[in-house]
C-alpha positions in Angstrom: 33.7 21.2 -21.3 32.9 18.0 -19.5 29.4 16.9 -19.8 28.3 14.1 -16.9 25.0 11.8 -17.2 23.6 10.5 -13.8 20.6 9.1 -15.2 17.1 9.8 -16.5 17.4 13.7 -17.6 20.1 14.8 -14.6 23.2 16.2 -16.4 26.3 17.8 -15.2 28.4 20.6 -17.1 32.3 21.3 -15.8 34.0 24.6 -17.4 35.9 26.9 -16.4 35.3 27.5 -12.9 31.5 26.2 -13.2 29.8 23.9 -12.2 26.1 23.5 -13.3 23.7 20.6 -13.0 20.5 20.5 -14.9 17.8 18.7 -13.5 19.5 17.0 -10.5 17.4 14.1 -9.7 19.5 11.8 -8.2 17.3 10.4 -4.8 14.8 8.1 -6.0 16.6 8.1 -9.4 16.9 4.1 -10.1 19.5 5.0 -13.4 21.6 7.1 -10.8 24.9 5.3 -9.0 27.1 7.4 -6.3 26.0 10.0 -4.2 24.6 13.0 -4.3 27.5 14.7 -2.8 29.7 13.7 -5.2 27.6 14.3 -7.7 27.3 18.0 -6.7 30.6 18.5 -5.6 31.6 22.2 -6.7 28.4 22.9 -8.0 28.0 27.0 -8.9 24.1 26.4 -10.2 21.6 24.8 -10.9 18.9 25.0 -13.7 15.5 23.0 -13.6 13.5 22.7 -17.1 10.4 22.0 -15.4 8.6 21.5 -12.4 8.1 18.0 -12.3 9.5 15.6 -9.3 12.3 14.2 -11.4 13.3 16.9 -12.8 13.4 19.4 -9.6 14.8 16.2 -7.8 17.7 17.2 -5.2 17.4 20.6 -6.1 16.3 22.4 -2.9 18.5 20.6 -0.8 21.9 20.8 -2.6 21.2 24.6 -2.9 20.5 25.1 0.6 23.9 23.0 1.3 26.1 24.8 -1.3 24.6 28.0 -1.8 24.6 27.4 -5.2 22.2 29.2 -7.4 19.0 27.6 -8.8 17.7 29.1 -12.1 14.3 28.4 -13.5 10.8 29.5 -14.5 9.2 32.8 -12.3 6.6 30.4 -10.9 9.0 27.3 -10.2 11.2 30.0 -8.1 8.2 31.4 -6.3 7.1 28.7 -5.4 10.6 27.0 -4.2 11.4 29.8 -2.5 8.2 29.6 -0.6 10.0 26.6 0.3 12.9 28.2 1.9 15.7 28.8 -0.8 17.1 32.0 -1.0 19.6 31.8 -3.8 17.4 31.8 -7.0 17.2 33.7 -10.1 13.8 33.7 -11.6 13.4 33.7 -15.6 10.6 32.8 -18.3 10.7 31.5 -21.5 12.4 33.5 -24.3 14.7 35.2 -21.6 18.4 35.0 -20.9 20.2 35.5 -18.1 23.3 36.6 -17.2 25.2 33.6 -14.9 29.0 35.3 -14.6 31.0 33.4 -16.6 28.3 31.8 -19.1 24.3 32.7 -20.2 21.3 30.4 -20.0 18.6 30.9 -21.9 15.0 29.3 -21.3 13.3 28.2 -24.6 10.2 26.0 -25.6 9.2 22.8 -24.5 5.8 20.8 -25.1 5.4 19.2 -22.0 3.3 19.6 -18.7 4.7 21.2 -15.7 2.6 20.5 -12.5 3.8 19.0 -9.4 0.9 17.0 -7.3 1.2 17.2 -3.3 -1.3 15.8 -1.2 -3.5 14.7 -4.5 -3.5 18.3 -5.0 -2.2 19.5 -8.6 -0.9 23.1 -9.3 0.9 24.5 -12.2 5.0 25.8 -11.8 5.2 27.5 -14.6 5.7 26.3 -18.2 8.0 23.1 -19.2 10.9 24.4 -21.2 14.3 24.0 -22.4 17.6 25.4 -21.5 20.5 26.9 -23.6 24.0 27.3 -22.3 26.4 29.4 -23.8 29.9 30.0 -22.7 32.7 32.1 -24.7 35.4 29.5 -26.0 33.2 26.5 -24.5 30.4 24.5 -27.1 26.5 25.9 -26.7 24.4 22.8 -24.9 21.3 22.8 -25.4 19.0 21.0 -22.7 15.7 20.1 -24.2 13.7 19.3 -21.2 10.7 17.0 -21.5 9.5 17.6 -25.2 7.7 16.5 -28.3 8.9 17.5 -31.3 7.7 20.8 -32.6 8.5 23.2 -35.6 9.5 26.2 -34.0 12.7 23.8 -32.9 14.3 25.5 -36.3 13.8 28.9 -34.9 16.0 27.7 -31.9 18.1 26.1 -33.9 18.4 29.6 -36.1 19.1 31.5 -32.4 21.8 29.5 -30.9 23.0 27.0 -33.2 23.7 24.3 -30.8 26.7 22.0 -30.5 25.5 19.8 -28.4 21.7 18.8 -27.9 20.7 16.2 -25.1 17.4 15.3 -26.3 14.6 13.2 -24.3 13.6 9.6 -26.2 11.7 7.4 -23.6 8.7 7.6 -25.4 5.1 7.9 -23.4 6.0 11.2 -21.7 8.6 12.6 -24.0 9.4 12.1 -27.6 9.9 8.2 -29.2 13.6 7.6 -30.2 12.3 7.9 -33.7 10.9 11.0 -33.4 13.5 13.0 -31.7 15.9 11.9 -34.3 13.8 13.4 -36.9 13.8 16.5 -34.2 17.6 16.6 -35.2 17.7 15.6 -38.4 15.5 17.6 -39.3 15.8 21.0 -37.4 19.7 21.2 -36.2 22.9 20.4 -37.5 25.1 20.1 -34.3 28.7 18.2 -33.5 26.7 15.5 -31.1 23.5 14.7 -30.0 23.4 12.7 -26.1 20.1 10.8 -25.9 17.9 10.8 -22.5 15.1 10.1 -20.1 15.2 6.3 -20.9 16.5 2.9 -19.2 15.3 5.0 -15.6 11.3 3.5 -15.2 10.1 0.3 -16.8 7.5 1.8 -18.5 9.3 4.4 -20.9 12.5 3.0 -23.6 14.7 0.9 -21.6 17.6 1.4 -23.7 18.8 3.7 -26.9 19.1 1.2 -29.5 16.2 2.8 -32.0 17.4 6.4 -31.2 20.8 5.0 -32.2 19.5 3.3 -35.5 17.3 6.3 -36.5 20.2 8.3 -36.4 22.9 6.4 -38.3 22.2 8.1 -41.9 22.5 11.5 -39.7 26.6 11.9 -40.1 26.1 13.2 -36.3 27.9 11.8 -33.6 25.9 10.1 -31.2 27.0 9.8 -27.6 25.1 7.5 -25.7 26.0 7.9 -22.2 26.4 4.7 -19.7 25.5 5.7 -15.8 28.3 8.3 -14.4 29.8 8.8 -17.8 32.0 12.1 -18.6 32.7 13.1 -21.9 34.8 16.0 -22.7 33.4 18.0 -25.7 
């Protein structure tokens, strides 16, 4: 599997013959470099954690340009195919789905999820995390927005990830030194990828302290430079 960071929380996953981004914010994004074609070239699906701005990002519009499919919370789908988008596959929390050639699952995240349009706020469902398993490939788990919480060792317990890309900007998300006790203390995977920092100037502009929290952890961590693409 190849695992692509654009910045912020936008991640892309290359297996097999899929292509799946996860929270495509790329227009606006000041951590993102290229363009958004490129940076959706091939894509298959697309899974958003929650309904925020930068999170549903580019969303709509690459999947009206593709096709590709956009899986989310019932609520987020209503409302973006309210929108216009026809390919979607509406899910809630707890649930799996069935993608053809790998299964997401939507698990807990604490987090808000509204998105405010003409100083008007409304709810899209709730904020969540995403699972990705795929036979012969490592399970990636996608924790959204988030604070830490205990039921994180029930989730570990279910999947077992391999790979967790875990939010550490602090203010809206976990502090670096909280979500490394998040993985110290509730999984045991191959590598961790720290996110949703160096994006705004008012959340952590780099990973250093994630990095130094970590070190006693005997877990790889792979901190991700702008366009990077690891194989895992």
């Amino acid at each position: 599997m190849k695992i692509t960071w654009f910045g912020h929380s936008a991640f892309r996953l290359d297996f097999a013959d899929k292509v799946v981004l996860i929270d495509p914010y790329f227009t606006d994004n000041p951590a993102f470099q290229g363009t958004v074609d490129q940076a959706a070239e091939g894509v298959t699906h697309i899974l958003i954690t929650h309904g925020h701005g930068d999170h549903i990002g580019d969303a709509p519009e690459i999947s009206r340009k593709t096709g590709a499919k956009i899986v989310t919370n019932f609520d987020l789908c209503t409302y973006l195919g309210n929108q216009g988008i026809e390919n979607l596959d509406p899910m809630n929390t707890g649930g799996t789905t069935d993608q053809g050639g790998f299964r997401a699952s939507l698990v807990r995240a604490d987090h808000s999820a509204g998105l405010i349009e003409q100083d008007v706020g409304f709810p899209l469902g709730s904020a969540n995390g995403f699972v990705v398993r795929a036979d012969g490939e490592p399970t990636v788990y996608h924790m959204g927005d988030t604070d830490i919480f205990g039921d994180m060792a029930l989730i570990n317990e279910i999947y077992a990830p391999d790979v967790i890309i875990a939010p550490i900007g602090d203010r809206f998300t976990m502090g670096p030194e909280t979500a490394a006790l998040a993985i110290k203390k509730f999984f045991k995977p191959k590598a961790v990828i720290p996110c949703h920092y160096g994006s705004f100037p008012i959340i952590e502009p780099n990973a250093d302290k994630f990095v130094a929290a970590m070190d006693d952890s005997g877990i790889q961590v792979i901190v991700p430079q702008k366009g990077l693409r690891v194989t895992i």
